[in-house]
C-alpha positions in Angstrom: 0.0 0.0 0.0 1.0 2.9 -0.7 0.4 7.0 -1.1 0.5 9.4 -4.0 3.1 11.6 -2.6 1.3 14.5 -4.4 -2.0 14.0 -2.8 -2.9 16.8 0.1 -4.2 15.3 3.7 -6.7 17.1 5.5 -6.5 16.9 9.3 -10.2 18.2 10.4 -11.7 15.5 11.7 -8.4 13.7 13.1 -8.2 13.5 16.6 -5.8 12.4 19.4 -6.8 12.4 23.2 -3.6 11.7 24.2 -3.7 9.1 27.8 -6.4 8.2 30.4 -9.0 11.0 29.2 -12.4 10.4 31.1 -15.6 12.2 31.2 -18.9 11.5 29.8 -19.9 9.4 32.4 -21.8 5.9 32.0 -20.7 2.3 31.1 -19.2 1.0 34.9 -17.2 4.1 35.6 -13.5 4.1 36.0 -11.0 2.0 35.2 -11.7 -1.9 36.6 -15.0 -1.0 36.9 -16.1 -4.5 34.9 -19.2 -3.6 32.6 -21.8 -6.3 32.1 -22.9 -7.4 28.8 -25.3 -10.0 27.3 -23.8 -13.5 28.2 -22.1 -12.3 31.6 -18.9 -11.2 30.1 -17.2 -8.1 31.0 -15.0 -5.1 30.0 -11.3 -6.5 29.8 -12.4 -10.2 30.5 -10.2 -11.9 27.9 -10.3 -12.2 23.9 -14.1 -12.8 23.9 -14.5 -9.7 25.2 -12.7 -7.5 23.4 -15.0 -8.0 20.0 -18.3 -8.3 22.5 -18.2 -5.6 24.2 -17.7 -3.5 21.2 -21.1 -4.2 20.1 -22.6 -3.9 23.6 -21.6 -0.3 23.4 -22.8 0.5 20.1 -26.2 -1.4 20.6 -27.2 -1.4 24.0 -25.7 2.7 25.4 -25.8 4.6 22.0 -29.5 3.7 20.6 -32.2 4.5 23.0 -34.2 5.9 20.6 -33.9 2.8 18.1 -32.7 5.0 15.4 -29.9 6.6 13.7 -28.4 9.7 15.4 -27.8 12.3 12.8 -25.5 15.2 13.0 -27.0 17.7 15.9 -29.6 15.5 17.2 -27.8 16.2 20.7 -27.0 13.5 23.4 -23.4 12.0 25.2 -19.8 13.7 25.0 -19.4 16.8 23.0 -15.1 16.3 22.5 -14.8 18.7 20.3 -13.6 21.1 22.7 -11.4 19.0 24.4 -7.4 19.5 24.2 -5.9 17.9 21.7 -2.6 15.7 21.4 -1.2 17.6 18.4 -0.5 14.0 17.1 -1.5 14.9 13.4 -0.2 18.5 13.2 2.1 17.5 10.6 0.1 15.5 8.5 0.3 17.6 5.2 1.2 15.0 1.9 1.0 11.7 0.6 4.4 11.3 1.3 3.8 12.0 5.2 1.5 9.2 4.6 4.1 7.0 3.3 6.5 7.9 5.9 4.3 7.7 9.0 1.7 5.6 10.1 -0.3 8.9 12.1 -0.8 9.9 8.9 -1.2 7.4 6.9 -4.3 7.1 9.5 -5.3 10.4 8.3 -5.0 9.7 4.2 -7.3 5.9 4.9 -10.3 8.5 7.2 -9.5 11.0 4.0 -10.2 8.2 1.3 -13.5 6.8 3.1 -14.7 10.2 3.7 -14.5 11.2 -0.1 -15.3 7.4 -1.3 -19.1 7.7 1.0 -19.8 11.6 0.4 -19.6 10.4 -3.8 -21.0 7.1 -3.3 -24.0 7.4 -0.8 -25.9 10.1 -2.0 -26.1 8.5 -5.6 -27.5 5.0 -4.0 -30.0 5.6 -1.6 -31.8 8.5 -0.2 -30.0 9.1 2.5 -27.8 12.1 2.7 -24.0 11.8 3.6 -22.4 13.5 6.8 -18.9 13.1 7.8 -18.5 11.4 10.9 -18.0 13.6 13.3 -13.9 12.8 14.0 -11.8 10.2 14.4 -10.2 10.0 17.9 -7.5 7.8 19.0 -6.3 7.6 22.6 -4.3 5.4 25.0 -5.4 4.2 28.0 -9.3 5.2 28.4 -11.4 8.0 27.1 -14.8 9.3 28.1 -17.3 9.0 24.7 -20.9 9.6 23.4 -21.4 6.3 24.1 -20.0 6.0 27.6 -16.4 5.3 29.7 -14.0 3.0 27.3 -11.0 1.7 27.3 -8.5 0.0 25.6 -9.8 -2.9 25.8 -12.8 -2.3 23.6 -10.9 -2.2 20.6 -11.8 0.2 17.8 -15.3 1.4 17.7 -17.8 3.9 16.7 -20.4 5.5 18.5 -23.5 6.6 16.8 -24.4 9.1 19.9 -21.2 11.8 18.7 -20.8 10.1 15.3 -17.1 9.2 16.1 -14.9 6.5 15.7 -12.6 5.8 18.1 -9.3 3.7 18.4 -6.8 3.0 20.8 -3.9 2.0 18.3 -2.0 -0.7 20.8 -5.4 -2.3 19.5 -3.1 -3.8 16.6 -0.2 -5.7 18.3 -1.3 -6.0 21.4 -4.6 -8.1 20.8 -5.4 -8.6 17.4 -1.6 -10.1 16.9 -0.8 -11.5 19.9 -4.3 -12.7 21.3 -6.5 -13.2 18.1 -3.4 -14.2 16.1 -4.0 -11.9 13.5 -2.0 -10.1 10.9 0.2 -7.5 10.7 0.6 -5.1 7.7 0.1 -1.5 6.4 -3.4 -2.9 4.9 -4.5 -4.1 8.3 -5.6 -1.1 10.4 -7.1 0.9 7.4 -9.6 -2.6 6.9 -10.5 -1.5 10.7 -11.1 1.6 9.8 -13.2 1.2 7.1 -15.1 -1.2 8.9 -16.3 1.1 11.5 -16.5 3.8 9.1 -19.0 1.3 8.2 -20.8 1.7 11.1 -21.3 5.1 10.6 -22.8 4.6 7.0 -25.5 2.6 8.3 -26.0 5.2 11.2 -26.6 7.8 8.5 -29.1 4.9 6.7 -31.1 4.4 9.4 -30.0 0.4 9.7 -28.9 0.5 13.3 -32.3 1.3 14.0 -33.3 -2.1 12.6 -31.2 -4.0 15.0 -33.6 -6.1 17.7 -31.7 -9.7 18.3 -27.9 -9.6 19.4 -26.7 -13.2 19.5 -26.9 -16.0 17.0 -25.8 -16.8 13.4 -28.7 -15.1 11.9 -29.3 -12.5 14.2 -29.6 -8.3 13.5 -26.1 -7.6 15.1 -24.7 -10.6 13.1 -26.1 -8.6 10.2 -25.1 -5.6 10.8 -21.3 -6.4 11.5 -21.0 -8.4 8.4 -22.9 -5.5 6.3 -19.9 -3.1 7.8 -17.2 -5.4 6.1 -18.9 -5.8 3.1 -18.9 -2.0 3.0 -15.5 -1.5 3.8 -15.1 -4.0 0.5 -16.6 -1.3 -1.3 -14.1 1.1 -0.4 -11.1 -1.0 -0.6 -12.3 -1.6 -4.4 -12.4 1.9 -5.3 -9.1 3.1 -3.1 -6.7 3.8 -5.9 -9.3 5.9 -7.9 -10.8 7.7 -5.0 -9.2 11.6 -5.6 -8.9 14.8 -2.7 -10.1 17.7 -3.1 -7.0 18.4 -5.4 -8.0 16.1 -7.7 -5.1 13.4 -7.0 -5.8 10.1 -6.2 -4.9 8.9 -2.6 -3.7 5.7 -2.8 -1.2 5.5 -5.4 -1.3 1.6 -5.7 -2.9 -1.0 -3.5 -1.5 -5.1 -3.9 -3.2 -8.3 -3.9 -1.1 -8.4 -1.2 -2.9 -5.5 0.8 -6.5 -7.4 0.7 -5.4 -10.2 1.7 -4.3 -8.5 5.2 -7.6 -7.2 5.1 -9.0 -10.9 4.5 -6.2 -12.5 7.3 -7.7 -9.4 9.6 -11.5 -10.4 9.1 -10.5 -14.0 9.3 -9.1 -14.0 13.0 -11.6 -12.1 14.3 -14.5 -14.1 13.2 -16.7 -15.2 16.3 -16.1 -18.7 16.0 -11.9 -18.2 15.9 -12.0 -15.9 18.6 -14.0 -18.4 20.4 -11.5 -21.3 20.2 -8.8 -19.1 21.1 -10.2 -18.5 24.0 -10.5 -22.2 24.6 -14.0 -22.7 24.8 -16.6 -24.6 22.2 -17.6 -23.2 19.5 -21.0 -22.1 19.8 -22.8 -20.0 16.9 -26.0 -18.8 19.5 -23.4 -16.5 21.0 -22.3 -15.0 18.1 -22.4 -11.5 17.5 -20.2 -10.3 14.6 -20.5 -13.5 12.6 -17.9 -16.4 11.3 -14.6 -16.0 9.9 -15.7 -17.3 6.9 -18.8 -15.4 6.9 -16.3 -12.2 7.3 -14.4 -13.0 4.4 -17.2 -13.3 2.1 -18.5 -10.2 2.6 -15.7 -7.9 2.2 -15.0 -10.0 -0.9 -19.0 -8.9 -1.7 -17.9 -5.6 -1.3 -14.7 -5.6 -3.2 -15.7 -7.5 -6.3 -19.6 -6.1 -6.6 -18.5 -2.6 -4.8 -22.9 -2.0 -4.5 -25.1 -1.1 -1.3 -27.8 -3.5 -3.1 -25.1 -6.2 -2.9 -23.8 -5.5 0.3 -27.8 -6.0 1.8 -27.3 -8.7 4.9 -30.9 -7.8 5.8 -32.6 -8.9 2.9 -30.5 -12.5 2.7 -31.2 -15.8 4.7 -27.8 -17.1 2.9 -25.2 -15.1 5.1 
């Protein structure tokens, strides 16, 4: 993978907290605070956990209303006033991008954003917003969507429309606990996963999500939908242009989406559940199987359409 050195990165909606932010309230409090979630698991309680609780806080804190949350509709942890880290001050080219992994961060959230805001408004009848900023911390950070730490992993949070990511995320559990890959392609696949998320925010889908475990169910759907469309993206990377005009991406390998389909692999529910020694047992899924990950983002990448990436409409997942 790598970056036209010509192409200009905006910073706008880049984010860094920095260590240990807090505020916001909700979701067990400080830190060891364990935070119950469907099937008695909790915050921090091993590999299972990591990928669970990520779901609990998008499902169960962010959507009381059972619909999306559009930009200003209120509610949770306004950050946009907070201090900033400085962390992507001097993210400016491509060849930053090339060079640096902050901002090559910042040239994957500049790609999605100008990928959806072309591609959404032509396929449906919703309207495309950016998300609201992409925040990466260390340690813990208060959200929209509650107290989190760490040991979430990546998420987004429909209440202030931001995705957030600790980047220790990487090596420290999807390596070393869920045996997953490494590789440039890696984190933006995460990325775009979650940016996702905030597609289907903007679509109204999260509202359509009522069952939370099992093979079949609405958050099984939703997750696999979210890789599909970060298929989509990946497809159209290298022609996806700034607002200079240049492309982005200046090539990306077979080798690069296939990182992408190692990532999606190891963090299929059944993997993560024989890694963490137990049985594998589909009524607890919530994301879906590893092979039911790769398929979608291969959906995504070879048909690159909303119509094809529709989980809801499928028995066949």
């Amino acid at each position: 993978m790598r970056f036209n050195p010509k192409a200009r990165l905006d910073t706008r909606r880049m984010g860094d907290a920095g260590r240990g932010r807090r505020g916001g309230g909700g979701l067990g409090g400080g830190s060891g605070a364990g935070i119950p979630i469907p099937g008695g698991m909790k915050a921090g309680g091993g590999i299972g956990g990591v990928i669970i609780i990520v779901l609990f806080l998008v499902l169960t804190q962010c959507m009381g209303d059972g619909g999306s949350s559009l930009p200003g509709s209120g509610g949770g942890l306004d950050s946009s006033r907070m201090a900033e880290s400085g962390r992507y001050d001097g993210c400016k080219t491509g060849t930053d991008a090339n060079d640096s992994a902050d901002c090559a961060r910042v040239a994957v959230e500049n790609s999605l954003y100008d990928y959806w805001s072309t591609t959404l408004p032509d396929q449906s009848d919703a309207s495309f917003h950016a998300e609201k900023k992409v925040e990466t911390f260390t340690g813990s950070i208060g959200t929209g969507c509650g107290q989190a730490t760490s040991d979430v992993g990546p998420f987004y949070c429909p209440t202030d429309q931001t995705i957030y990511l600790d980047t220790s995320f990487f090596r420290a559990v999807l390596q070393q606990q869920l045996g997953g890959p490494s590789g440039d392609f890696v984190e933006p696949y995460v990325i775009a996963h979650e940016y996702g998320h905030h597609i289907q925010n903007l679509l109204g889908t999260m509202g359509r999500v009522k069952t939370q475990q099992g093979p079949t169910s609405d958050s099984v759907r939703l997750e696999l939908q979210a890789d599909c469309y970060a298929g989509m993206w990946a497809r159209s990377a290298t022609t996806t242009n700034d607002a200079t005009g240049q492309a982005l991406f200046s090539s990306l390998t077979d080798a690069d989406i296939q990182q992408a389909i190692a990532a999606a692999t190891s963090v299929g529910d059944d993997r993560i559940q024989e890694r963490s020694g137990g049985r594998v047992n589909p009524e607890q899924w919530t994301h879906g199987s590893a092979a039911e990950r790769v398929r979608w983002f291969r959906t995504g990448y070879t048909q690159g359409t909303l119509d094809a990436c529709d989980t809801f409409g499928t028995d066949n997942l």
